[in-house]
Every structure is written in structure tokens, then in C-alpha cells.
C-alpha positions as a printed Julia matrix, in Angstrom:
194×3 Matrix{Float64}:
 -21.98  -27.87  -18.47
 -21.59  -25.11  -16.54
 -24.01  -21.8   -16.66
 -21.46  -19.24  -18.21
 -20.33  -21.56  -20.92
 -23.72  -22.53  -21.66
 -24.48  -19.08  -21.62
 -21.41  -18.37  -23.64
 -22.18  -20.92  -26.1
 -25.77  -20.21  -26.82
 -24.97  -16.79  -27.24
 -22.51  -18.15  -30.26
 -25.11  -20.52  -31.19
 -28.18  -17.92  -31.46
 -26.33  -14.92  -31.89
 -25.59  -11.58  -29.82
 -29.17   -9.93  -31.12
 -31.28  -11.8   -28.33
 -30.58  -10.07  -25.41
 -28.86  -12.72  -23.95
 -26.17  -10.86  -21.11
 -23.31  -13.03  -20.26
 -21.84  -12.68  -16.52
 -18.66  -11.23  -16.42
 -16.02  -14.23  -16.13
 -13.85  -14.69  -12.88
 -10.65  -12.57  -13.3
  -8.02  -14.96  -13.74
  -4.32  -14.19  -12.69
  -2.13  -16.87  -14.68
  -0.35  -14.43  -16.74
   3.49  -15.52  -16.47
   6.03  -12.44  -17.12
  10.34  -13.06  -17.16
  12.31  -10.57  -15.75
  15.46  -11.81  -16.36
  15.56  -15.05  -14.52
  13.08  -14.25  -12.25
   9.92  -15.55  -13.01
   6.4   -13.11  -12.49
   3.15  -15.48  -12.01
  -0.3   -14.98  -10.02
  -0.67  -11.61  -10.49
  -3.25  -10.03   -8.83
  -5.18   -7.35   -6.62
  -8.07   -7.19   -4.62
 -11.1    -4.78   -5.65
 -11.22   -1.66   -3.67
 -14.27    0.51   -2.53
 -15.07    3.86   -5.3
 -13.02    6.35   -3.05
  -9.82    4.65   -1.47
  -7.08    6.25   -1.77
  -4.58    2.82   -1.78
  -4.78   -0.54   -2.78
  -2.68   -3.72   -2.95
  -1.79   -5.69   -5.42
   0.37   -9.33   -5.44
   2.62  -11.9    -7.21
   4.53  -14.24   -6.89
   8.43  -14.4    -8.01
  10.79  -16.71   -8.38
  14.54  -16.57   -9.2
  15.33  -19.56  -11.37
  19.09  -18.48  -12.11
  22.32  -18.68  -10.76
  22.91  -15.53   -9.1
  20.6   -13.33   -6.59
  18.72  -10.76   -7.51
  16.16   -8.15   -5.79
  13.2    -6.48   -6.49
  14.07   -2.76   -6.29
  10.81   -1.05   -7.38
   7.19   -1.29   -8.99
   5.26    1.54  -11.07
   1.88    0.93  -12.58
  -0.46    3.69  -14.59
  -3.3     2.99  -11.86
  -1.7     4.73   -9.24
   0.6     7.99   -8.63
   3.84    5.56   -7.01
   4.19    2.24   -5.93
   6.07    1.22   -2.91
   6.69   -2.51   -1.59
   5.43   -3.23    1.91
   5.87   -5.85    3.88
   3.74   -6.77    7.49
   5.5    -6.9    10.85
   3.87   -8.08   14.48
   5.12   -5.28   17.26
   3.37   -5.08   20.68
   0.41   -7.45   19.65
  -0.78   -5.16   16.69
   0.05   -5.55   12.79
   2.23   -2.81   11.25
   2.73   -2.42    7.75
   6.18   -0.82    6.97
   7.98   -0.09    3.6
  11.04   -1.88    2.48
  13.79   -0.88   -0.09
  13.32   -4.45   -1.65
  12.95   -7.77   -1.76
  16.24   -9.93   -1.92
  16.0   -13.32   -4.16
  18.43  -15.93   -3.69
  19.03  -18.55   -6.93
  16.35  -20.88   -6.4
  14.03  -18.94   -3.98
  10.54  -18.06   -4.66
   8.67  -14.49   -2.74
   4.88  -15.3    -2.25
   3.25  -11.43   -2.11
  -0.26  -11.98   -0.18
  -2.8   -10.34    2.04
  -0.74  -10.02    5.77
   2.19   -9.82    4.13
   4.48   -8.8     1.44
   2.44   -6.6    -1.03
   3.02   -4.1    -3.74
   0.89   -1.37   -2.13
  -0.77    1.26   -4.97
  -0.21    4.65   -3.77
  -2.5     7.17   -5.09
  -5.14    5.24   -6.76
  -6.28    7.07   -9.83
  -9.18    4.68  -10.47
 -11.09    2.27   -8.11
  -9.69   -1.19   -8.81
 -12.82   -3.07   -9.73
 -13.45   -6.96   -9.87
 -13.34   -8.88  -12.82
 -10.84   -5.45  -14.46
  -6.92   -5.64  -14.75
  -4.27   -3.49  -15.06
  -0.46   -3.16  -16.05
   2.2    -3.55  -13.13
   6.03   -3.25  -14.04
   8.44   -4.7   -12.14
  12.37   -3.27  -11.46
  14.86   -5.81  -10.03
  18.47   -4.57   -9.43
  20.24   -6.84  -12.13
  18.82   -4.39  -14.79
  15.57   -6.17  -15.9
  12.36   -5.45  -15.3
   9.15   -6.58  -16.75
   5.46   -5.86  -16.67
   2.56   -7.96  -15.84
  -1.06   -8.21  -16.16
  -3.09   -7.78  -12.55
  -6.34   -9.03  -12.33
  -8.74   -7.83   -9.77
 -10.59  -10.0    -7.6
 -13.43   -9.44   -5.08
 -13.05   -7.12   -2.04
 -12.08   -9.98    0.69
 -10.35  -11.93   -1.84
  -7.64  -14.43   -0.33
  -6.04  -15.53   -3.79
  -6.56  -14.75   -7.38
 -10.01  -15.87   -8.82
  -9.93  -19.19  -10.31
  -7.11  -20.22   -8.79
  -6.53  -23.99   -7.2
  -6.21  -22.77   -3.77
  -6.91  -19.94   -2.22
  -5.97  -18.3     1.09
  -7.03  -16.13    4.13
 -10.72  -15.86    4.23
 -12.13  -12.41    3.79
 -11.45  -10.26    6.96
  -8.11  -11.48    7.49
  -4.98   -9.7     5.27
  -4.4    -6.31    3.97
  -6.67   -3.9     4.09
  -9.35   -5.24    6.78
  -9.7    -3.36    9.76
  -5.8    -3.63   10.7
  -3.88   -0.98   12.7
  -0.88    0.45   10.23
   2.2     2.54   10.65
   5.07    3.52    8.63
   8.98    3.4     9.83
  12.25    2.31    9.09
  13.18    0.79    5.44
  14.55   -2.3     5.15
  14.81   -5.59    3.34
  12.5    -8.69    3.47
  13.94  -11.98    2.41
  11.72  -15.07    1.01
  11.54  -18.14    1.31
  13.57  -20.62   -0.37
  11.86  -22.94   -2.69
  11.3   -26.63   -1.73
């Protein structure tokens, strides 16, 4: 048995008057929203040091109707505006620059992640802390929109906690030690699904 649900279970078992402290369980990012027919899943955001001003946060979508749609915008109660970034190799260095939106095809799936496309939090109005969540809402141009749960995982995070697989190790993505600049707007297209 593991320690946390041991924990968990003798706390059921004996009651919360021992003292006994349960760890705080991984933040887990398997919330599925519907925005129309595109599909919200693995939402989630790394934790950010007490003062930063910005932070990132991720999903993934995918378009499982007939007709394309786009991600226009993002808002979320956690920071002042959203804005959706993608990152872009110029001269050897990483740039991350703004787009107007993210165009999905019938069929094709947009993987947000760390060195790529991300939902960056402008204006944080509270530290995002590990193991926390918060409320993201998502506008695509058809008309719907829908909100989903974030979960915050560790500073260096490559995935959200408890996933299956994860992803860059910590260092690498958004956020570590990268050279970034703002330009032109554009569009990013994903991936279609295989």
C-alpha cells in the first residue's frame, strides 16, 4: 500500500483527533471540459516563485467535429489578462511571441507545453502554488467557450502531476532561464491527430 493511502486510511480508521498530518496529494490535471466540439483535457500550470509577475499555464484541445474552429482568447481570476503565446527559434535564441489564436482543424488536437504553445498569466494576482488549482476559461471563435480546472504542479514541472508520461525535464521549457521578446501577432496551427 502506498504511504499516503495508508496514511489516508488510518486517519479514517483512528480518526482526525491524533495528530496524524496527511501530505498534500499530487495535483492531478484530468479534468475534461467541452467547448463546443472541442475537447479541454490536462489542464495544468507550473508553480511559480512568491513574487513573479507571470506564469504559464497548459492544455490540451482537441476538435472532434466537423468544422474548424480557433481558440480566440483565455481569462482566468488569477491573473489581470491572459494572452496565448507560442515559442519561435530566431538567430539561435528562443523567443516567445503572442498570437491572435490557435486554429483547429476537424480532427486535430493542440498540445500547450513548456517550449511551446502556452496560455501565459499576465499579472499574477497570487503565486501559483503546487498541489492548488484555479479556474481558466476558454473563448473559441464558433461562440463557445468553457472553463477548466488548472492544477499546479512543481516549479520544473514537465507534465501535470500524476500523469502517465511526462515531458521536458526541469530546466528545459517556459520559464527557465530563456531569452524572450515580444513582436508580431499571428496564428499557430497544431498538429493533426493520428
Amino acid at each position: 500500500m502506498k504511504p499516503t493511502a495508508f496514511l489516508a486510511l488510518a486517519s479514517l480508521v483512528l480518526g482526525p483527533g491524533l495528530g496524524i498530518a496527511l501530505p498534500a496529494a499530487p495535483a492531478l490535471a484530468q479534468e475534461t471540459a467541452s467547448a463546443g466540439e472541442v475537447r479541454i483535457t490536462r489542464a495544468w500550470a507550473r508553480a511559480t516563485a512568491p513574487s513573479a509577475p507571470t506564469g504559464a499555464a497548459y492544455v490540451t484541445l482537441v476538435n472532434g467535429g466537423s468544422q474548424p474552429d480557433r481558440l480566440v482568447s483565455a481569462t482566468s481570476p488569477v491573473a489581470e489578462r491572459v494572452e496565448i503565446h507560442t515559442h519561435l527559434h530566431e538567430g539561435g535564441v528562443m523567443r516567445m511571441r503572442e498570437v491572435e489564436g490557435v486554429d483547429l482543424a476537424p480532427g486535430a488536437e493542440a498540445v500547450f507545453g513548456p517550449g511551446g504553445l502556452h496560455l501565459m498569466l499576465m499579472g499574477l494576482r497570487q503565486p501559483l502554488r503546487r498541489g492548488e488549482s484555479f479556474p481558466l476559461t476558454l473563448t473559441f471563435a464558433r461562440g463557445a467557450a468553457a472553463t477548466v480546472t488548472v492544477s499546479v504542479a512543481g516549479p520544473g514541472a514537465g507534465g501535470p502531476e500524476g500523469a502517465a508520461h511526462g515531458g521536458m525535464a526541469p530546466g528545459q521549457g517556459h520559464g527557465q532561464g530563456q531569452e524572450h521578446g515580444h513582436g508580431q501577432q499571428g496564428h499557430a496551427a497544431p498538429r493533426p491527430m493520428h
